[in-house]
C-alpha positions as CSV (number, residue, x, y, z in Angstrom):
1,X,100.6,95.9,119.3
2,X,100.9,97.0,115.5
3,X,104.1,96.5,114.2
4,X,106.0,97.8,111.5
5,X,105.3,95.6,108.6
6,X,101.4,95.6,109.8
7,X,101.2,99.8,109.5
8,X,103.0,99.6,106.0
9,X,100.3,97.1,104.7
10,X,97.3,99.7,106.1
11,X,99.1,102.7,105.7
12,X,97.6,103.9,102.6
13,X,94.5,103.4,104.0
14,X,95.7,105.3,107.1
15,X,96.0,108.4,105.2
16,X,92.9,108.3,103.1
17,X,91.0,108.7,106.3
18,X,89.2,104.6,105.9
19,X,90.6,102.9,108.8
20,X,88.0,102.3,112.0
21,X,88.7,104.0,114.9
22,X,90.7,101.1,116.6
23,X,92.6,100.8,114.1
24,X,93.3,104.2,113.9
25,X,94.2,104.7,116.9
26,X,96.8,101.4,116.8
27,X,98.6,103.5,114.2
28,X,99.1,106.7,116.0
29,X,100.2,104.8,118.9
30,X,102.5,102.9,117.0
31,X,104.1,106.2,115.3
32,X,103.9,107.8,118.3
33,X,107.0,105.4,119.5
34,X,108.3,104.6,115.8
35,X,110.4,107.5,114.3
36,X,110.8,105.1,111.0
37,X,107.0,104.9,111.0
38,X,106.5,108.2,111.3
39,X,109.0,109.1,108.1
40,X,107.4,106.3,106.5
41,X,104.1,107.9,106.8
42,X,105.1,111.3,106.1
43,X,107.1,110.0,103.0
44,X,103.8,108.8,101.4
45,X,101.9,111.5,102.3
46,X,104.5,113.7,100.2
47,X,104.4,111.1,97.1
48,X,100.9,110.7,96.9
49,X,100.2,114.8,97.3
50,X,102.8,114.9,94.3
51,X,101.9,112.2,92.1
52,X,98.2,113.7,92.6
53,X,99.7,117.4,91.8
54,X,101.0,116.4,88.5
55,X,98.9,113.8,87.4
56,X,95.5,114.3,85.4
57,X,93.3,114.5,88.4
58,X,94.1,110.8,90.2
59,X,96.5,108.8,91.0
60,X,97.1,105.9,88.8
61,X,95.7,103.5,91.0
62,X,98.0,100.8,89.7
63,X,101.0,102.7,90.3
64,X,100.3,103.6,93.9
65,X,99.4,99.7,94.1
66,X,102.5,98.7,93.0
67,X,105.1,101.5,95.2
68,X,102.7,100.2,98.7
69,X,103.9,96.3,97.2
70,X,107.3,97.7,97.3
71,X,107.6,99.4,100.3
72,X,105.6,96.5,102.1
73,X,108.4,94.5,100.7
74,X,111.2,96.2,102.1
75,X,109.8,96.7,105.6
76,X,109.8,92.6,105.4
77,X,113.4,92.7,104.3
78,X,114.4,95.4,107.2
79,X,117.1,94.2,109.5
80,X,115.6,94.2,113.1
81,X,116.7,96.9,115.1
82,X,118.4,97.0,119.0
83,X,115.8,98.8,121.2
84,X,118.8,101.1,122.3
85,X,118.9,102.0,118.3
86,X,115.6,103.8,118.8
């Protein structure tokens, strides 16, 4: 099963449509049962449509390189979670 720290690392990916099917459907399954997954997700979604709203066309690809390095990050440092929190 996917886990947290696995979905950040291919969420980008995720979102830009590039992930095979299996893989694609690991991650819904995952959000389906992960609300922080599914904030996660939706959180990028909204910083990449606004970095690519006011930029000059793309995305500085270095930029969006180093937030996924970061957020990758501090999914690792995440405290683990009682099932009952969920």
């Amino acid at each position: 099963m996917l886990m947290c720290r696995d979905l950040a690392e291919i969420a980008s990916d995720y979102i830009d449509g590039e992930l095979s099917g299996r893989q694609n459907l690991s991650v819904k399954m995952h959000l389906m049962m992960c609300k922080d997954c599914r904030t996660f997700i939706g959180n990028l979604r909204a910083s990449t449509e606004l970095l690519q709203a006011h930029s000059a066309g793309h995305p500085d690809e270095e930029l969006l390189r180093r937030i996924d390095e970061r957020v990758s990050e501090a999914l690792k440092t995440r405290r683990p979670r009682d099932k009952d929190d969920e």
